[in-house]
C-alpha positions as CSV (number, residue, x, y, z in Angstrom):
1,X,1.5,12.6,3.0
2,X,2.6,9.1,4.3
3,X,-0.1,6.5,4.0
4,X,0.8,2.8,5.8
5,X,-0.8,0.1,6.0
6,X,-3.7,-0.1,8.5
7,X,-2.9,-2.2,11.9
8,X,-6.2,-1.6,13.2
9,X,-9.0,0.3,12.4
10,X,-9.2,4.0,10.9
11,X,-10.0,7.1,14.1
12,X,-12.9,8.0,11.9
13,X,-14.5,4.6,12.4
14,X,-13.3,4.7,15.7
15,X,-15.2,7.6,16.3
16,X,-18.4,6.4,14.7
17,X,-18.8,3.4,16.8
18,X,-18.0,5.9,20.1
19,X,-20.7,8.4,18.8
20,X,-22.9,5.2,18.0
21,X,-22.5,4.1,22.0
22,X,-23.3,7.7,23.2
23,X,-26.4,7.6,20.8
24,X,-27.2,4.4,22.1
25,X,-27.0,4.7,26.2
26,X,-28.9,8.4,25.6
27,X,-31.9,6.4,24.0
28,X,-31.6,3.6,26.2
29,X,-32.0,6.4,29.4
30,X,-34.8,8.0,27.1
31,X,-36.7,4.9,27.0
32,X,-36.4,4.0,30.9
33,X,-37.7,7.7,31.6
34,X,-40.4,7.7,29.3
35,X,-41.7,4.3,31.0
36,X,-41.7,5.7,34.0
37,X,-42.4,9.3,33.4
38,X,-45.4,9.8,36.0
39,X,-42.2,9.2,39.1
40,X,-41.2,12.4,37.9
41,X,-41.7,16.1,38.9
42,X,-41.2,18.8,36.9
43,X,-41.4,22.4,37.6
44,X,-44.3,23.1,35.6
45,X,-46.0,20.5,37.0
46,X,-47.9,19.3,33.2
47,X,-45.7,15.7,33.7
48,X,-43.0,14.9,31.0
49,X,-43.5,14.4,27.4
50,X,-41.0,12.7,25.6
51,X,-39.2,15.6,24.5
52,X,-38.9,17.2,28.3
53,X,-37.6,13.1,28.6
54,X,-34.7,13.3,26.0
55,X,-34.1,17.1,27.4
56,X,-33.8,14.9,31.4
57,X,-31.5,12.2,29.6
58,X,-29.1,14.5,27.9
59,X,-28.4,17.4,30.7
60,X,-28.3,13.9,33.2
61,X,-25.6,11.9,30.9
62,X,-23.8,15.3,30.4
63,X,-23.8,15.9,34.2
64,X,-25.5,19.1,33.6
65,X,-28.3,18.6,35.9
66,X,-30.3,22.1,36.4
67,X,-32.8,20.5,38.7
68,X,-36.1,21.1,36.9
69,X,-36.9,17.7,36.3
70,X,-36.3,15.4,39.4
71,X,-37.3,11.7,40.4
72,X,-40.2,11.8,42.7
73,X,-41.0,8.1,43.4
74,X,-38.7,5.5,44.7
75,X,-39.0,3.4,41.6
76,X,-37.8,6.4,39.5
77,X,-35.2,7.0,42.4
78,X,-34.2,3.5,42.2
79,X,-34.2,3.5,38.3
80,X,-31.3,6.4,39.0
81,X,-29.2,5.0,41.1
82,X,-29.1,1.4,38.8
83,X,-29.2,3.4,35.6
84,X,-28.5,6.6,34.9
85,X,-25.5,7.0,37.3
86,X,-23.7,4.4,35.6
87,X,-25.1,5.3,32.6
88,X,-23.7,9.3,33.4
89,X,-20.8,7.3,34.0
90,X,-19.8,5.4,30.8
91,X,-21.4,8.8,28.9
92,X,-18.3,10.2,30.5
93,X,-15.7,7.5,29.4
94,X,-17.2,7.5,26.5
95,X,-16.3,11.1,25.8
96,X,-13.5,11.5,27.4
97,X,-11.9,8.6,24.8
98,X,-13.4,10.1,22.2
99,X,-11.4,13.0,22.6
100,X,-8.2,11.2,23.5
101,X,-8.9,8.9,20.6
102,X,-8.8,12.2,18.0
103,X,-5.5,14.0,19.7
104,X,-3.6,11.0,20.4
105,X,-4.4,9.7,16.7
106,X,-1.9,12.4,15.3
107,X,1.0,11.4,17.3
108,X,0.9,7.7,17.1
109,X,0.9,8.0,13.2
110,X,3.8,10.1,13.8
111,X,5.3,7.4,15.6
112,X,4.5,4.4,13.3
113,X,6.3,7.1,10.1
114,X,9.5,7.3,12.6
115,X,9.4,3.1,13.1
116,X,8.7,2.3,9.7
117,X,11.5,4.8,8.3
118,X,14.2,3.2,10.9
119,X,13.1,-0.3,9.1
120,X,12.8,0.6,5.8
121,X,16.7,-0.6,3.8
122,X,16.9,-1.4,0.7
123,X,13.9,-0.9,-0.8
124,X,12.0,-0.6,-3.8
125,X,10.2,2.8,-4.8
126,X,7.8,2.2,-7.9
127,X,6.0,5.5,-9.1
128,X,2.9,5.1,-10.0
129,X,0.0,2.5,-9.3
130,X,-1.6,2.2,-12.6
131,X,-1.2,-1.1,-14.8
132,X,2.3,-1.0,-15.5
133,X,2.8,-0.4,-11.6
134,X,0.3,-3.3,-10.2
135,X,2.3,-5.4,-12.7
136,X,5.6,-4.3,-11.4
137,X,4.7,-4.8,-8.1
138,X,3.1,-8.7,-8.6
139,X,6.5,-9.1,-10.7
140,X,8.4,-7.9,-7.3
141,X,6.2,-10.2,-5.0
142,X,6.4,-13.2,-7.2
143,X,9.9,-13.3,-7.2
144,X,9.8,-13.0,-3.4
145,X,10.4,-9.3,-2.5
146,X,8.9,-8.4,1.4
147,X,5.5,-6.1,0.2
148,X,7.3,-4.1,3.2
149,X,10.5,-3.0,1.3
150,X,7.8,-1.8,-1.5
151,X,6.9,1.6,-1.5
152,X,4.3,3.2,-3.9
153,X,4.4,6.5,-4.8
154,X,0.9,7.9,-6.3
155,X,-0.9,11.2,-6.5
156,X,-4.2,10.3,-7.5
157,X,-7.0,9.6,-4.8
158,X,-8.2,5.9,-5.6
159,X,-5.0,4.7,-6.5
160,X,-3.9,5.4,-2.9
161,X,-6.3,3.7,-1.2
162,X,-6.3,0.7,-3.4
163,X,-2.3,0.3,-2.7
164,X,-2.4,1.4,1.1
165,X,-5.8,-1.5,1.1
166,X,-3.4,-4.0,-0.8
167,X,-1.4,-3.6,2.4
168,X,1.5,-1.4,0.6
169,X,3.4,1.9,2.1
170,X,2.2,4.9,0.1
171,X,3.6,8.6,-0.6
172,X,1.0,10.7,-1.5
173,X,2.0,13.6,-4.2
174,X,3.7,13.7,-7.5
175,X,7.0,11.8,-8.0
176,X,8.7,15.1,-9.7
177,X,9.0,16.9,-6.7
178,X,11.7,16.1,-4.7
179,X,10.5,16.5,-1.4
180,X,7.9,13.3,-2.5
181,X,10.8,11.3,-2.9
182,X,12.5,11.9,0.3
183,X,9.5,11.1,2.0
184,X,10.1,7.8,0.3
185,X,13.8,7.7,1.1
186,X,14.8,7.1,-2.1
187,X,18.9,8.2,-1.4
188,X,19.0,4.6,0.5
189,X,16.6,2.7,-1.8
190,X,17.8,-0.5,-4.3
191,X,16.1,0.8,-7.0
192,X,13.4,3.4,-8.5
193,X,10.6,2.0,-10.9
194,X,9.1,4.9,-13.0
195,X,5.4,3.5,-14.2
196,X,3.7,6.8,-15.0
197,X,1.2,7.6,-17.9
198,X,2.9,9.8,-19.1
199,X,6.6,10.2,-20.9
200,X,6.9,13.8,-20.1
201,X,6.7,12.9,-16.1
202,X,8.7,9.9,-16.6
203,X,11.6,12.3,-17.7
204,X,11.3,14.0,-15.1
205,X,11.4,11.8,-12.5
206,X,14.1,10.4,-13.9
207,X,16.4,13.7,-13.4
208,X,14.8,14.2,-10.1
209,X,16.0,11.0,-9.2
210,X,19.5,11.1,-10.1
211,X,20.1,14.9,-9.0
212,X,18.9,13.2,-5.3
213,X,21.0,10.2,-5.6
214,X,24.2,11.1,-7.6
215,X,23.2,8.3,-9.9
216,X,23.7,5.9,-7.2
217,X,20.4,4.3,-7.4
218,X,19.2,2.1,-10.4
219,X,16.6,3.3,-12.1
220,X,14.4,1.4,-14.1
221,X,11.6,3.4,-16.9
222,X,8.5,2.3,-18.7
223,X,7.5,4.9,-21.8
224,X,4.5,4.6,-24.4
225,X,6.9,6.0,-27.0
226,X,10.2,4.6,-29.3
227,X,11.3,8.3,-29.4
228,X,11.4,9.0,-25.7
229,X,13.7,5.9,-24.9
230,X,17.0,7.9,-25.7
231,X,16.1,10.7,-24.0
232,X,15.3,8.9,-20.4
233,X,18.6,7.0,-20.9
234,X,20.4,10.5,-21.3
235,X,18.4,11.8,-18.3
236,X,19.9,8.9,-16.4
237,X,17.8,5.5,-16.6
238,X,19.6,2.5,-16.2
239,X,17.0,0.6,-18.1
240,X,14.2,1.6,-20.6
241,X,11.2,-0.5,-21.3
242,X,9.0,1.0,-24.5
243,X,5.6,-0.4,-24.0
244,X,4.0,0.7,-27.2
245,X,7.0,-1.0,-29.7
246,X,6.7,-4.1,-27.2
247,X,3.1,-4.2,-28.0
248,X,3.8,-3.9,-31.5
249,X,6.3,-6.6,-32.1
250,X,4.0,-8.5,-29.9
251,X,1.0,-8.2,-32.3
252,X,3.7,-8.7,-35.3
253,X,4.5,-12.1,-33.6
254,X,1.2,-13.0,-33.8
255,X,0.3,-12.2,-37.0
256,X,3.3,-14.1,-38.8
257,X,4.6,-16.7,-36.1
258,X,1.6,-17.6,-33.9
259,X,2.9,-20.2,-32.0
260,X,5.4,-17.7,-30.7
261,X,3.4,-15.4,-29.0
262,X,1.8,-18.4,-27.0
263,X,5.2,-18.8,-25.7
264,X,6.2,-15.1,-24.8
265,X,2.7,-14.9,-23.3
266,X,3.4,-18.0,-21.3
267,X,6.9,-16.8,-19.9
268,X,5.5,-13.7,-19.1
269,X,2.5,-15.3,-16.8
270,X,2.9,-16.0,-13.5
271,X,2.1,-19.3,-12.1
272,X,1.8,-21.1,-15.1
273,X,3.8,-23.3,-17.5
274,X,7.5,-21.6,-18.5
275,X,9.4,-18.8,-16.6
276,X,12.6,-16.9,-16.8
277,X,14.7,-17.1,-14.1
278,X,18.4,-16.4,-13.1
279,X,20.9,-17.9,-10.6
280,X,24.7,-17.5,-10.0
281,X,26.9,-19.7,-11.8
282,X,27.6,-22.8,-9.6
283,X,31.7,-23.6,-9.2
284,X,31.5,-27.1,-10.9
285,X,30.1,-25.4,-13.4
286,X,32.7,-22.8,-14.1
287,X,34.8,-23.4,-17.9
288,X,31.3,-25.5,-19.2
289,X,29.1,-24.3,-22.3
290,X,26.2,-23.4,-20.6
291,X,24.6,-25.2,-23.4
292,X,26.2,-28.3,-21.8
293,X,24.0,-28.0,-18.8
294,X,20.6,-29.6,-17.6
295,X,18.8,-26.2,-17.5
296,X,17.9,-24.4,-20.8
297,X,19.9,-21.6,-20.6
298,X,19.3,-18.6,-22.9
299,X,21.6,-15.9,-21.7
300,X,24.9,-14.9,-19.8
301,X,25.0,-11.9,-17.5
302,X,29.0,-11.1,-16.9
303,X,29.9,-7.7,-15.6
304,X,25.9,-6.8,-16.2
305,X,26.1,-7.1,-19.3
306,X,24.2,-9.6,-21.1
307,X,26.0,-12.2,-23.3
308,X,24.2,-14.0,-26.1
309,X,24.4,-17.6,-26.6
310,X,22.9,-18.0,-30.1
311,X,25.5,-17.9,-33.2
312,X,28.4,-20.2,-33.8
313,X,31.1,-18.4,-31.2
314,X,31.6,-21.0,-27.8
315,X,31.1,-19.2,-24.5
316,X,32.3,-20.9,-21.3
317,X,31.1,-19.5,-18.0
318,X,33.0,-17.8,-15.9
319,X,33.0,-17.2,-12.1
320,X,30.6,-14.6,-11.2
321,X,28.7,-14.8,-14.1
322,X,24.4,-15.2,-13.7
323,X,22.3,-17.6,-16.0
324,X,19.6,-16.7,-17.7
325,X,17.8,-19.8,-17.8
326,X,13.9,-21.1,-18.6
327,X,12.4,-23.1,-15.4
328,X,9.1,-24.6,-15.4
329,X,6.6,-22.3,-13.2
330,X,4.5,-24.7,-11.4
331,X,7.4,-26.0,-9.5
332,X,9.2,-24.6,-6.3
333,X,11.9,-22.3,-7.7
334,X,15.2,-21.7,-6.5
335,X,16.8,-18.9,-8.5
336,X,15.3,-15.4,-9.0
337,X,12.0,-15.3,-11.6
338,X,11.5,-12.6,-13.6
């Protein structure tokens, strides 16, 4: 199931607030007859309690009307011809759009799908809204990335309706199968984010995806364990990212250089004080060391591979090549942040 983000409001609250007016104008024509219940005649000729005037109200607004209770007096006769003909009136619209409301509803999502899907180019599909996801996604959005090319795909309940609230498109249903992932269009997507719980469904994905796309789509995997990394690069990963030996070395860095993981845990928050970032080598700067250069530079990327700068051997950068460089957060960037 396709979940977008909502343009207006849902046809269940839609049809609350219609039932809420019908509820509404039949009190409102139970409280006018009730006032004025000795103008009218009913067969039994006992006069009207309030139940015989709700029974009047409903069959009138429904334009029912058996007769058995009728206005006798010209102020009740009056009172019908201001009030409860209009009143039958909007009862009327007011049903009538209630039930357009529910059969329309089906084909206008239909249509919003078919719109979105003729839109949606070169997009990003991250699987799974959990922590790593949200993270991945805020990653995305602070580099500048159109929420609009994002699409989440979740199974679980509250997840989807916290990413279709953050104003994200959602596929409901599990990212192994492969009709999930078509409904995501992942054969023209940029790239596929696997952020699951679980390594076991990470692997998976990971073959579903590259049995859809031929390998043609970069795909990028998160996994709790060391032991799992070279088996989702032989499944076809382009990148792994091992949470749990990241944490690890993390908490190592911490212990023995503490100063350092102040700075790792101020590169990798957003907003504030350092930030990687990358850019394409500018022409004047082809044939320099990049260690010659205004920017702190930490890495090449040539041919996407990454080129280290640390050691005695001279690197001079070459056209077409990317630089990995630290930029100060609080200010406007203008490369690519990661």
């Amino acid at each position: 199931m396709i979940h977008l983000p909502l343009a207006r409001q849902g046809p269940l609250r839609a049809l609350a607030i219609r039932l809420a007016m019908a509820f509404t104008l039949v009190l409102s024509a139970v409280a006018i007859v009730y006032a004025d219940r000795e103008g009218y005649r009913d067969v039994n000729e006992d006069g009207l309690t309030l139940l015989d005037c709700f029974y009047y109200a409903v069959v009138s607004l429904s334009t029912t009307g058996y007769g058995d209770i009728t206005p006798a007096t010209q102020s009740a006769r009056l009172v019908n011809v201001l009030f409860i003909t209009p009143a039958r009136v909007l009862f009327l619209i007011i049903l009538v759009g209630t039930t357009l409301e529910v059969l329309t509803d089906q084909y206008r999502s239909g249509l919003r799908i078919s719109r979105w899907r003729r839109k949606l180019k070169d997009h990003v599909i991250i699987c799974g809204y959990g922590t790593k996801g949200r993270a991945a996604v805020d990653a995305l959005l602070e580099t500048g990335y159109d929420k609009s090319r994002i699409v989440i795909v979740e199974n679980r309940e509250v997840a989807v309706r916290q990413a279709a609230a953050n104003g994200f498109a959602v596929i409901e249903g599990n990212a192994t199968r492969s009709a999930v992932l078509l409904d995501a269009d992942v054969k023209n997507c940029k790239s596929v984010i696997i952020a699951t719980d679980q390594d076991e469904a990470s692997v998976l994905i990971t073959l579903t995806v590259r049995q859809l796309t031929a390998g043609q789509v970069r795909i990028i995997a998160a996994v709790r364990e060391q032991e799992n990394a070279a088996l989702l690069k032989q499944s076809g990963a382009h990148h792994v990212i091992v949470s749990s030996s990241t944490a690890g070395r993390l908490l190592g860095l911490t212990t023995t250089a503490p100063p350092l993981i102040d700075v790792v845990e101020d590169l990798l928050t957003p907003g504030q004080g350092m930030a990687l970032a990358m850019r394409s080598a500018e022409r004047a700067e082809v044939g320099r060391n990049p260690r010659e250069l205004s920017t702190l530079v930490v890495a090449l990327i040539r041919r996407g591979k990454v080129v280290p700068l640390g050691g005695g051997q001279s690197v001079a950068i070459e056209t077409g090549d990317l630089l990995v460089y630290i930029r100060d957060d609080e200010t406007a960037a203008t490369g690519v942040s990661f």
